[in-house]
PDB file of N, CA, C and O in Angstrom:
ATOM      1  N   UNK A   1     -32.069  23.773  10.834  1.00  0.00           N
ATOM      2  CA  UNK A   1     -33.120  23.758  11.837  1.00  0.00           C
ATOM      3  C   UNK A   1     -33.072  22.427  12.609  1.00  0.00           C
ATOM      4  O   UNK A   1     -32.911  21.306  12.129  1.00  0.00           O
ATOM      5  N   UNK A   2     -33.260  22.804  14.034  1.00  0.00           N
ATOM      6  CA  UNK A   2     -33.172  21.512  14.589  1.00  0.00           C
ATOM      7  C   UNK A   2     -33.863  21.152  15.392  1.00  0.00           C
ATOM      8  O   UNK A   2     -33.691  21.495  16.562  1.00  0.00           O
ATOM      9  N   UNK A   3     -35.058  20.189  14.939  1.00  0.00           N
ATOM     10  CA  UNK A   3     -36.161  19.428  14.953  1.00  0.00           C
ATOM     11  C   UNK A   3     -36.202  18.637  16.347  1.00  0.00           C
ATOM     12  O   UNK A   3     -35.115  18.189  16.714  1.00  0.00           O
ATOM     13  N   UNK A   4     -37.363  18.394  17.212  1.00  0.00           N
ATOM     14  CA  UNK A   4     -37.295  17.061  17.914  1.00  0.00           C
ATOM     15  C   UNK A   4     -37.135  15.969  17.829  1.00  0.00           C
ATOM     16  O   UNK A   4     -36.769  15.247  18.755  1.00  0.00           O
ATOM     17  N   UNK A   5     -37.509  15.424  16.074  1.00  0.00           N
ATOM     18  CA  UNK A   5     -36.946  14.247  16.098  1.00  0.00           C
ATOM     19  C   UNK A   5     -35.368  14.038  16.217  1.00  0.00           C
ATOM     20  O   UNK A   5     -34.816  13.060  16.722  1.00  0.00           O
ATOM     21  N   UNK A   6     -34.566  15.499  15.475  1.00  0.00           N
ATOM     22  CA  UNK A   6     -32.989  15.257  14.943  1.00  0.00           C
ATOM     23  C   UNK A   6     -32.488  15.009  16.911  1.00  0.00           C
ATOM     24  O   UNK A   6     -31.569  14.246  17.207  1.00  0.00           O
ATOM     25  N   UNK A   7     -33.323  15.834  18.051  1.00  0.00           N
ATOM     26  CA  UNK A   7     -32.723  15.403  19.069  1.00  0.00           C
ATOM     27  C   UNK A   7     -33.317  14.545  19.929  1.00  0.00           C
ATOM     28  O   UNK A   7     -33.055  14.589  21.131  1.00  0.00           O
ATOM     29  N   UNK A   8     -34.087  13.766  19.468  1.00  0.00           N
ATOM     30  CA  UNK A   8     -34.553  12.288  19.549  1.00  0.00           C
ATOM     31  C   UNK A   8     -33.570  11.209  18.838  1.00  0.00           C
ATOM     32  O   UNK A   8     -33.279  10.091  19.262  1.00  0.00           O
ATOM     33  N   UNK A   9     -33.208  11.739  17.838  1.00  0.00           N
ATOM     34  CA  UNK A   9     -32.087  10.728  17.349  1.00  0.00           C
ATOM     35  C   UNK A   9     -30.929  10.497  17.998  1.00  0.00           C
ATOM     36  O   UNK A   9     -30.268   9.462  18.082  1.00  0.00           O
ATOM     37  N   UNK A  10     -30.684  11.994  18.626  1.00  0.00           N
ATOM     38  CA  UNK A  10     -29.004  11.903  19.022  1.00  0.00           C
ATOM     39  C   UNK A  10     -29.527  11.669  20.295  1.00  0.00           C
ATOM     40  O   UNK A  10     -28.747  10.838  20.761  1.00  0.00           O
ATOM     41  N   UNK A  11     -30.638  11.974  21.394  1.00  0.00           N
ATOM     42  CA  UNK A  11     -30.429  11.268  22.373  1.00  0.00           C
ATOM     43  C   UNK A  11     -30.525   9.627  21.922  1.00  0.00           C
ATOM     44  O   UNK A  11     -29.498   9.017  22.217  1.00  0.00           O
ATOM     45  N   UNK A  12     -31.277   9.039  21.447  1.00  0.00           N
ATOM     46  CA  UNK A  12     -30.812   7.483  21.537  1.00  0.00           C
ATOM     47  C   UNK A  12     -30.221   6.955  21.098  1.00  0.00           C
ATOM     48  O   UNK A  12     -30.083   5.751  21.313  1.00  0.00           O
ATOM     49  N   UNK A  13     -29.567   7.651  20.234  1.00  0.00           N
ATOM     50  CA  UNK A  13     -27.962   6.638  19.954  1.00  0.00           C
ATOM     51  C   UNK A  13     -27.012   6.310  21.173  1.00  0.00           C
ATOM     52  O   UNK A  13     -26.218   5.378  21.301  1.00  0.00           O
ATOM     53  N   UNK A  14     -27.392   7.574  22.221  1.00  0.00           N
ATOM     54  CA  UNK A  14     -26.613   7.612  23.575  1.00  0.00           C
ATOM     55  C   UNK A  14     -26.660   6.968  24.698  1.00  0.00           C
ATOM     56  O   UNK A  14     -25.804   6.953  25.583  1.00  0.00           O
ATOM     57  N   UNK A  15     -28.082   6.209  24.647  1.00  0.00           N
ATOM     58  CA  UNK A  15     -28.949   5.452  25.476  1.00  0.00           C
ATOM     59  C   UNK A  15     -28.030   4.018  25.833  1.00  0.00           C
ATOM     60  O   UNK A  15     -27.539   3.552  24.805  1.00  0.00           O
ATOM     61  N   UNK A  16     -27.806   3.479  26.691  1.00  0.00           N
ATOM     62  CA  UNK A  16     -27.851   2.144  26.416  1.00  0.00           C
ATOM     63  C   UNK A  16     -28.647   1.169  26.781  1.00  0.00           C
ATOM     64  O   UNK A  16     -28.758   0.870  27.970  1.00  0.00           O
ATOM     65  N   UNK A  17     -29.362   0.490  25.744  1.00  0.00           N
ATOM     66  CA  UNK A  17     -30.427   0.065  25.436  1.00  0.00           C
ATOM     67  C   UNK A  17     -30.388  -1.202  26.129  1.00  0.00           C
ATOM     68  O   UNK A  17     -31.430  -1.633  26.623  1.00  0.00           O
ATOM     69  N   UNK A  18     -29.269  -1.870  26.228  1.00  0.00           N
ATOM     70  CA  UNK A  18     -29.215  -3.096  27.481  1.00  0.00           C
ATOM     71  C   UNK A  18     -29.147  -2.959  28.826  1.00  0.00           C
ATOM     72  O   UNK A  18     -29.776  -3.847  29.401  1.00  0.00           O
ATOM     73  N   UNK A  19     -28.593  -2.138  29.581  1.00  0.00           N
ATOM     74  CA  UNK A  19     -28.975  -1.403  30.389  1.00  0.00           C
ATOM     75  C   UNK A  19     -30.216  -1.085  30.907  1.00  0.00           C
ATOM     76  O   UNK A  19     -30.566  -1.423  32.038  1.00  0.00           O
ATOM     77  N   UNK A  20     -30.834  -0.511  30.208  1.00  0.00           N
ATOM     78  CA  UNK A  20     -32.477   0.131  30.325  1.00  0.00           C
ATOM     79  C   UNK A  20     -33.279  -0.758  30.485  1.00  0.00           C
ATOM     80  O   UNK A  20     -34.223  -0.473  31.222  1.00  0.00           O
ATOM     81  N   UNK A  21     -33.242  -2.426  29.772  1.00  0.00           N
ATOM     82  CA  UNK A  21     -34.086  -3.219  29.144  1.00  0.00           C
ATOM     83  C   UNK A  21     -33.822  -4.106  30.601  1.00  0.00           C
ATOM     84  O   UNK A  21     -34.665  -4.894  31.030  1.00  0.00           O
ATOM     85  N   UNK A  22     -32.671  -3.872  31.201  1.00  0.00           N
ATOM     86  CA  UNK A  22     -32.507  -4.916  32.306  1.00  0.00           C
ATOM     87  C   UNK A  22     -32.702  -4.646  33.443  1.00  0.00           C
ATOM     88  O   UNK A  22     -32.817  -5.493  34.329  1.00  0.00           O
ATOM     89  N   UNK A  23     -32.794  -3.060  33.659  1.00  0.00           N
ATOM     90  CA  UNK A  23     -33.820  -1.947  34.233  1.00  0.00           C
ATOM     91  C   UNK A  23     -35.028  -2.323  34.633  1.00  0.00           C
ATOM     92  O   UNK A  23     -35.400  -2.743  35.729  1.00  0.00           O
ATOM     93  N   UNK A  24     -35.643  -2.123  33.585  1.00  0.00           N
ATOM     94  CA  UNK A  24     -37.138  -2.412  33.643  1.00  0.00           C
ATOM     95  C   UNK A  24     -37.799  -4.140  33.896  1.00  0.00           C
ATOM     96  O   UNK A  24     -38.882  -4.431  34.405  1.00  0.00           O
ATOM     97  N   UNK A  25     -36.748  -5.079  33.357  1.00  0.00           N
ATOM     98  CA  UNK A  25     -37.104  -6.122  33.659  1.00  0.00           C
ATOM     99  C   UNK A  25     -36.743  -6.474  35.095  1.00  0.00           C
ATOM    100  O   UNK A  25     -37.323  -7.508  35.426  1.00  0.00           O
ATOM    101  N   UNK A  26     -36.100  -6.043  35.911  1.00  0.00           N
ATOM    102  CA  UNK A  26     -35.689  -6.181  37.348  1.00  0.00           C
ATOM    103  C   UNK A  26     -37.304  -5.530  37.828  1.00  0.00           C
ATOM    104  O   UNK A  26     -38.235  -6.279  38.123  1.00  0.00           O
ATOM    105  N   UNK A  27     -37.358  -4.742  37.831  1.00  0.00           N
ATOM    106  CA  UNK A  27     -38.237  -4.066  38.421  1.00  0.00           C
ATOM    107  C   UNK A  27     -39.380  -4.654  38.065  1.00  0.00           C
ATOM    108  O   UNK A  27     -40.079  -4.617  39.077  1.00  0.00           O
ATOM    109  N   UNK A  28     -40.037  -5.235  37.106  1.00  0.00           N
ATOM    110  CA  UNK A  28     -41.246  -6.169  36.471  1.00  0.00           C
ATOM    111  C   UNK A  28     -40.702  -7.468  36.777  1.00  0.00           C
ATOM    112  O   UNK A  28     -41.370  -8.381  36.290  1.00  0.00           O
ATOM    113  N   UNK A  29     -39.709  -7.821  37.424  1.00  0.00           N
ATOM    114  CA  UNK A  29     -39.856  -8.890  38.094  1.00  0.00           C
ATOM    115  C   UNK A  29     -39.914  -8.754  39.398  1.00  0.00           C
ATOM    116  O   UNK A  29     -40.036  -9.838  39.969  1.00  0.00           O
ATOM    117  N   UNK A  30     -39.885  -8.079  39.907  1.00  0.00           N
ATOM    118  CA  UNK A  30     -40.127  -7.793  41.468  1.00  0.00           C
ATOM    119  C   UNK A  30     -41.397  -7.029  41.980  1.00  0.00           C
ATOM    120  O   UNK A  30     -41.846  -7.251  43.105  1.00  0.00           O
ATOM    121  N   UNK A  31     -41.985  -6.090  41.091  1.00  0.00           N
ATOM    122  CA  UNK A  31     -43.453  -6.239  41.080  1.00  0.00           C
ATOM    123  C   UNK A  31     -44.314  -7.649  40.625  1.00  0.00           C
ATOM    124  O   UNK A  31     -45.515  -7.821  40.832  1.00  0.00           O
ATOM    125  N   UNK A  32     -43.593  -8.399  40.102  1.00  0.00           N
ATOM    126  CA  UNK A  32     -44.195  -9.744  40.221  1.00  0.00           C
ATOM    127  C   UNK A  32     -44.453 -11.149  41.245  1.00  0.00           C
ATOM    128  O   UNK A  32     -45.121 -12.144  41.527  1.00  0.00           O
ATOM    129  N   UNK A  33     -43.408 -10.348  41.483  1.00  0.00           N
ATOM    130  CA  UNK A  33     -43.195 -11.449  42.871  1.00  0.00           C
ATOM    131  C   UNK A  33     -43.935 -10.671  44.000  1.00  0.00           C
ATOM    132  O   UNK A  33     -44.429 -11.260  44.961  1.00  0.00           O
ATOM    133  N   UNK A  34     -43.983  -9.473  43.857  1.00  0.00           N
ATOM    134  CA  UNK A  34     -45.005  -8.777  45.342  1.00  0.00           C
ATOM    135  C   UNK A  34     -46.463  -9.129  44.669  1.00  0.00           C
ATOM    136  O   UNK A  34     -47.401  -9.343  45.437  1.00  0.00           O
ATOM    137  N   UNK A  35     -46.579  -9.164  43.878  1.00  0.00           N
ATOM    138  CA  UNK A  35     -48.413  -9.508  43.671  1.00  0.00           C
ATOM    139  C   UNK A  35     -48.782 -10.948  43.645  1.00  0.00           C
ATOM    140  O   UNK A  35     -49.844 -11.518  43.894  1.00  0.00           O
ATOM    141  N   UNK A  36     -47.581 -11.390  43.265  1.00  0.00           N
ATOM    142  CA  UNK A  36     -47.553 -13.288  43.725  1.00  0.00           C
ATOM    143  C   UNK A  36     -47.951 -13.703  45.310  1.00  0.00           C
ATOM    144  O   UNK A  36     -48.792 -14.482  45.758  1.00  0.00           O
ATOM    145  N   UNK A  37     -46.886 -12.761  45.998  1.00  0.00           N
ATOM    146  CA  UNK A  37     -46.954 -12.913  47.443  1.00  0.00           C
ATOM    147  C   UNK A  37     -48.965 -12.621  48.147  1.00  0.00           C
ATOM    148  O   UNK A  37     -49.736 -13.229  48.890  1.00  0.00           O
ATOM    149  N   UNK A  38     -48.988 -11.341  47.317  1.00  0.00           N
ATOM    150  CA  UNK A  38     -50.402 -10.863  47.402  1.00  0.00           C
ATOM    151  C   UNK A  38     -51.346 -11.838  47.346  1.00  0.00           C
ATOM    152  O   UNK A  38     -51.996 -12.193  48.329  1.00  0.00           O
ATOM    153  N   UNK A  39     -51.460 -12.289  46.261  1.00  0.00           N
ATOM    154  CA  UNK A  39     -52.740 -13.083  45.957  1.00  0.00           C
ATOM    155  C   UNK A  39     -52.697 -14.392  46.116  1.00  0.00           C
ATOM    156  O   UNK A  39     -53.768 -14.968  46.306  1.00  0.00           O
ATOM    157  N   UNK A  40     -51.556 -15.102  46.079  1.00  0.00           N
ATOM    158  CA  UNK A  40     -51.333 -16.700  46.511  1.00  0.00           C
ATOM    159  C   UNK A  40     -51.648 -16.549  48.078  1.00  0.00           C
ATOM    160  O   UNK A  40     -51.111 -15.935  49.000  1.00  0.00           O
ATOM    161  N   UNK A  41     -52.933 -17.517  47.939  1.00  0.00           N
ATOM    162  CA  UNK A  41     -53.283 -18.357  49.785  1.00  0.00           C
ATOM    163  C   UNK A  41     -52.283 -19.215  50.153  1.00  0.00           C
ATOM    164  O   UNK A  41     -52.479 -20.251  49.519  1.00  0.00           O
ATOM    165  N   UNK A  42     -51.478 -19.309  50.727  1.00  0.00           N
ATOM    166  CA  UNK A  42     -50.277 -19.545  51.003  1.00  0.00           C
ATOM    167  C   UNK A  42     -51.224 -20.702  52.869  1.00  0.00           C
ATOM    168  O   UNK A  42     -51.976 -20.294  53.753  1.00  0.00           O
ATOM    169  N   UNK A  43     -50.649 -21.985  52.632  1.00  0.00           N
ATOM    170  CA  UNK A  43     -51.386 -22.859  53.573  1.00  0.00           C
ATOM    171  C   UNK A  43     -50.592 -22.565  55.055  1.00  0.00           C
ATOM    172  O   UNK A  43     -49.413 -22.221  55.140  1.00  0.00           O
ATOM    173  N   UNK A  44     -51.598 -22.800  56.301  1.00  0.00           N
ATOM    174  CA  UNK A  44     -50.735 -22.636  57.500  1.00  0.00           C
ATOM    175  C   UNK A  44     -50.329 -23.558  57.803  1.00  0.00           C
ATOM    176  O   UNK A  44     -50.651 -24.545  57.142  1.00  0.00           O
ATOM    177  N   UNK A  45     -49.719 -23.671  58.571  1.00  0.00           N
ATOM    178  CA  UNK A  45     -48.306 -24.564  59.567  1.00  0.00           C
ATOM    179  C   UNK A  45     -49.558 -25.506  60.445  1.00  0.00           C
ATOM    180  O   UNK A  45     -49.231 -26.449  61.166  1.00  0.00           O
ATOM    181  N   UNK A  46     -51.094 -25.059  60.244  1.00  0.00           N
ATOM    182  CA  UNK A  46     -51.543 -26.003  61.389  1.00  0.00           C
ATOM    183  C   UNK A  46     -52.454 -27.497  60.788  1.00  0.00           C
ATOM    184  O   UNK A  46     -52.982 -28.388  61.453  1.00  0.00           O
ATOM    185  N   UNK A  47     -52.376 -27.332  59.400  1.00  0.00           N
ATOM    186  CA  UNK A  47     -52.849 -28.489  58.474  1.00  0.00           C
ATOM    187  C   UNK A  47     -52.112 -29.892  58.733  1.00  0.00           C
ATOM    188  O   UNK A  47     -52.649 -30.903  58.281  1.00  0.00           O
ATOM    189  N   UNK A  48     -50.971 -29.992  59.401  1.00  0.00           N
ATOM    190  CA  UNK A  48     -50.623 -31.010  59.541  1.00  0.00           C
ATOM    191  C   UNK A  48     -50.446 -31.610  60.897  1.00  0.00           C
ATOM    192  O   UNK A  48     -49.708 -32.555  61.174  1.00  0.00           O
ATOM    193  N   UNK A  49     -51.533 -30.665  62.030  1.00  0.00           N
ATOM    194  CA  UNK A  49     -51.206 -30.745  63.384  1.00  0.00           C
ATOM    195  C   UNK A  49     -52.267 -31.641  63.478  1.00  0.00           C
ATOM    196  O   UNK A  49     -52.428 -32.060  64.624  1.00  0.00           O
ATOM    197  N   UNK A  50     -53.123 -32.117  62.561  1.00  0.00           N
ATOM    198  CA  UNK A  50     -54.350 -32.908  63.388  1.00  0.00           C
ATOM    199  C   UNK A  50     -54.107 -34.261  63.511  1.00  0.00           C
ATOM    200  O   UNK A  50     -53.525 -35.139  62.875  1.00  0.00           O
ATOM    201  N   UNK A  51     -55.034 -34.098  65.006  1.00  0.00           N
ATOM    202  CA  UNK A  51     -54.694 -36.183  65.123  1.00  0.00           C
ATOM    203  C   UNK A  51     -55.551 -36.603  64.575  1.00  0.00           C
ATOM    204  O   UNK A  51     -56.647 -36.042  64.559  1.00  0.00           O
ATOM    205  N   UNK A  52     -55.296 -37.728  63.960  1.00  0.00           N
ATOM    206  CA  UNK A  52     -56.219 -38.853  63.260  1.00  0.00           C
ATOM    207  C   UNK A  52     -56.640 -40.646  64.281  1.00  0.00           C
ATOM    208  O   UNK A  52     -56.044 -41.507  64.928  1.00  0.00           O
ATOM    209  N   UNK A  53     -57.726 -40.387  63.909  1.00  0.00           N
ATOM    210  CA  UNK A  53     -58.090 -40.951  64.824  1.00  0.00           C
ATOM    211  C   UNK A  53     -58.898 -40.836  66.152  1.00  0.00           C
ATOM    212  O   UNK A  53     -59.028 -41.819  66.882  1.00  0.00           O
TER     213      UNK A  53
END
């Protein structure tokens, strides 16, 4: 009889698991950097236009 786990087993022996892991970390690093972009107040170009004096 052949169970979901027995073809849970044989799919992940097939997997490659470094692959996948470098997968997902690309992608969770680049949703990181778009919500960085998001929420960092990022200063304008006109903070350093003033005269003093």
């Amino acid at each position: 009889m052949i169970t979901r786990l027995h073809l849970y087993g044989k799919w992940i022996k097939k997997c490659d698991h470094a692959k996948m892991y470098e997968k997902i970390s690309d992608e969770n690093l680049a949703l990181m950097r778009e919500r960085l972009m998001e929420t960092v107040i990022w200063p304008t170009d006109d903070t350093n236009t003033e005269k003093i004096g």
